[in-house]
C-alpha positions as CSV (number, residue, x, y, z in Angstrom):
1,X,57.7,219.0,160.7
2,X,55.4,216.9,158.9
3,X,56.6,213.6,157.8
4,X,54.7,211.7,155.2
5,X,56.0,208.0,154.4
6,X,55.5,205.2,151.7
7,X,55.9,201.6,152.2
8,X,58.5,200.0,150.2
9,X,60.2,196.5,152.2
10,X,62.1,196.3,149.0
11,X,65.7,194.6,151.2
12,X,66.7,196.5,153.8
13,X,64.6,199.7,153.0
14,X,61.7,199.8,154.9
15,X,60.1,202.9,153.7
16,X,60.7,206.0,152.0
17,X,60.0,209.5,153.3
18,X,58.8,213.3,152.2
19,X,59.0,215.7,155.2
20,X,57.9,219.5,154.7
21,X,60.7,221.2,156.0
22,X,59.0,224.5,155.6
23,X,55.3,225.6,154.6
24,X,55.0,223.9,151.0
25,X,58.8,222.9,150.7
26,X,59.3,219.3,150.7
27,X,62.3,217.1,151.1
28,X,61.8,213.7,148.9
29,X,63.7,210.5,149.4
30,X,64.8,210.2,152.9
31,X,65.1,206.6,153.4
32,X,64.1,204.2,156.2
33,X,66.1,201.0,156.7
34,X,66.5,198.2,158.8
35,X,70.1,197.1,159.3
36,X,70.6,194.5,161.8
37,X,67.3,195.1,163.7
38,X,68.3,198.7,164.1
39,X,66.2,201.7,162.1
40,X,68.5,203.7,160.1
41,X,67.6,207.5,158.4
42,X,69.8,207.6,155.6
43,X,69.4,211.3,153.7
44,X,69.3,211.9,150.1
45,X,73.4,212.4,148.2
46,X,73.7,213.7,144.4
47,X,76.6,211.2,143.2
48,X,78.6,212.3,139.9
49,X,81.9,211.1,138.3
50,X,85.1,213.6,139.5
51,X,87.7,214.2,136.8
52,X,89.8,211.4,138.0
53,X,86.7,208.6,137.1
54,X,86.0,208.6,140.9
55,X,82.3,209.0,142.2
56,X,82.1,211.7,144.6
57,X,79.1,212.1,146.8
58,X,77.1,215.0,147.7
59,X,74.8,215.6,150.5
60,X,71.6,217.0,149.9
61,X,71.1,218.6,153.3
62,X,73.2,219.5,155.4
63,X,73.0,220.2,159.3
64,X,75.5,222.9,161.3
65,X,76.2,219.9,163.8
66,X,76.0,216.8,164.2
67,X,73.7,217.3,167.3
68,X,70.6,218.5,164.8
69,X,71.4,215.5,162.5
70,X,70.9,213.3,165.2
71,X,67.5,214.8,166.5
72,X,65.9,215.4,163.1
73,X,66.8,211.1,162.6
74,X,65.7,210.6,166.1
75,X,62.0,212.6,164.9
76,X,62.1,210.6,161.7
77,X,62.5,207.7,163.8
78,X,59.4,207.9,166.2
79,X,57.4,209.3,163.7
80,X,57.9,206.1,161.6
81,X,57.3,204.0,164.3
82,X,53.8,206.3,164.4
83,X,52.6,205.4,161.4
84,X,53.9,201.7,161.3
85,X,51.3,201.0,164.3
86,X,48.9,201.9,162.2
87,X,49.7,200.5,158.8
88,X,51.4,197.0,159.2
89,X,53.6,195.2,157.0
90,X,52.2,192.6,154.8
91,X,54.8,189.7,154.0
92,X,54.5,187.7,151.2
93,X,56.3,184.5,151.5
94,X,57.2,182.6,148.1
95,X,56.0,178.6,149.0
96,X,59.8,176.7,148.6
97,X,58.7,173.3,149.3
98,X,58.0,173.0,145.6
99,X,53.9,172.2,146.0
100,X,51.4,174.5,145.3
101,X,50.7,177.4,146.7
């Protein structure tokens, strides 16, 4: 599986992702983030308003078990943490002292 990722440290999203499930056949906007400390793969959903005004959520892809979901996160994981060693974060603090930056 190739995994291909773009910076974002927009919150708690860290980076978004684009993985070629399949020669040519990508899967966009698999999402990185960093709740609590912890690194968290959240999968595209399709959300649309049900009949009764409710939003009902969709899931993109879906796994047979739980036990693949957990070990294509745990790939997604380490290969973030791959390419994070080699392109660091660069924070941009906003001076609040009130002087000049």
């Amino acid at each position: 599986m190739k995994i291909h990722f773009r910076d974002v440290q927009s919150g708690s999203v860290e980076a978004r992702a684009m993985i070629e499930i399949a020669e040519g056949v990508m899967l966009n906007e698999v999402t990185v983030l960093n709740i609590d400390g912890e690194l968290v793969i959240e999968f595209p959903r399709k959300s649309f308003q049900g009949k009764a005004h409710r939003t009902i959520y969709l899931d993109i892809v879906t796994f047979e078990d739980n036990d693949k979901r957990i070990i294509w996160e745990l790939e997604i994981k380490d290969a973030y943490r791959e390419w994070r060693k080699t392109n660091k974060k660069i924070l941009i603090y906003e001076n609040t002292t009130g002087g000049s930056v």
